[in-house]
C-alpha positions in Angstrom: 0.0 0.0 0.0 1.2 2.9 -0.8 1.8 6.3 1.7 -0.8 8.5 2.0 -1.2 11.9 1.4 -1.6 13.8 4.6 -4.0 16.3 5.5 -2.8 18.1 9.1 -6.5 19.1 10.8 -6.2 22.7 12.7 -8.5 25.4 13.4 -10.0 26.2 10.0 -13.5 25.6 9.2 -14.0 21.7 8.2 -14.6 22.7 4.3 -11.6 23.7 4.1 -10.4 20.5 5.3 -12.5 18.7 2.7 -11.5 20.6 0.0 -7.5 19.8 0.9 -8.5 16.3 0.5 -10.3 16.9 -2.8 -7.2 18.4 -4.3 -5.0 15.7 -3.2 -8.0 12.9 -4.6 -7.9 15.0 -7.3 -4.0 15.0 -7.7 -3.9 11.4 -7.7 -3.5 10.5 -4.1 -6.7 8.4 -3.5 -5.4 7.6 0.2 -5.7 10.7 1.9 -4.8 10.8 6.2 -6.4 13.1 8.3 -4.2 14.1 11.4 -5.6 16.0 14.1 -4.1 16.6 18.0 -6.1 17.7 21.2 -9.3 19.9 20.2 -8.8 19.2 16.3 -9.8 15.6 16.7 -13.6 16.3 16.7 -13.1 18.4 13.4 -11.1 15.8 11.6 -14.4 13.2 12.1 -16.4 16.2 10.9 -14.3 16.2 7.9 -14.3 12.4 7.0 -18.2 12.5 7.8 -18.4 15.5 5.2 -16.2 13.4 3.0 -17.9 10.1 3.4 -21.4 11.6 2.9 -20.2 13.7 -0.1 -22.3 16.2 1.6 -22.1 20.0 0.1 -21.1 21.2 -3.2 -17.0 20.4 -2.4 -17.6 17.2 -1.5 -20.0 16.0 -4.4 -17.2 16.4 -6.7 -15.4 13.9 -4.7 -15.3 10.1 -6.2 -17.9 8.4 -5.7 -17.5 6.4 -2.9 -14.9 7.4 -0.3 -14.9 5.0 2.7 -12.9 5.5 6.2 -9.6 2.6 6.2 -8.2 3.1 9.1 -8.3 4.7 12.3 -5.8 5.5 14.9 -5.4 6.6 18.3 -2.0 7.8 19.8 -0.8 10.2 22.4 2.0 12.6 21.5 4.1 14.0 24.6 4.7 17.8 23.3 7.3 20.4 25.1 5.0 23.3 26.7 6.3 26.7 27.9 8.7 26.9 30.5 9.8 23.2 29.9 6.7 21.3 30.9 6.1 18.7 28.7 1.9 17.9 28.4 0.8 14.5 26.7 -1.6 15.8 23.7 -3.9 13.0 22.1 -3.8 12.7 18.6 -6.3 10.9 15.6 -5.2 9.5 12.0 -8.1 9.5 9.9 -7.6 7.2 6.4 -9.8 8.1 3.5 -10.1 6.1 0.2 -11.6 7.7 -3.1 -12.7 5.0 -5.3 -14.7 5.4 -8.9 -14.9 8.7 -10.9 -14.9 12.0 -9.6 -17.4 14.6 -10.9 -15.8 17.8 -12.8 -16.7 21.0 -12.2 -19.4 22.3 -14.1 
């Protein structure tokens, strides 16, 4: 299987999200990975939701079936301020675009 394209989730709205992972589908990369730490986590499942669903005008022009692979759990230990290191939870998210994609019209 070949690496996947990664898509790091932050504090954007969750279109913009999907339409990162359009691009990439649209570049070739049919595996796409969401990664997401702390309070990004519940965005990245909004954005493979929104991706699975094709749901809004971005996402129909996904292919037509994009399915969730994987799913990962982890915990990162990040250095804070003032030397304190903080353990951050963090989420991989695999997508999969199979069939045709619709064009823009």
């Amino acid at each position: 299987m070949t690496e996947p394209r990664v898509v790091y989730v932050g504090k954007k709205p969750s279109f913009s999200y999907v339409k990162a992972v359009l691009m990439a589908m649209k570049d070739g990369d049919r595996l796409v990975r969401l990664q997401a730490r702390g309070q990004a986590i519940s965005r990245a499942v909004d954005v493979a939701e929104i991706c699975r669903r094709r749901h809004g005008i971005i996402a129909s022009m996904l292919p037509e079936t994009v399915s969730i692979v994987t799913i990962e759990t982890d915990s990162v230990e990040l250095q804070g301020e003032e030397g304190r290191t903080k353990t951050v939870s963090s989420m991989y998210i695999d997508l999969l675009g199979e069939g045709e994609m619709t064009e823009e019209e």
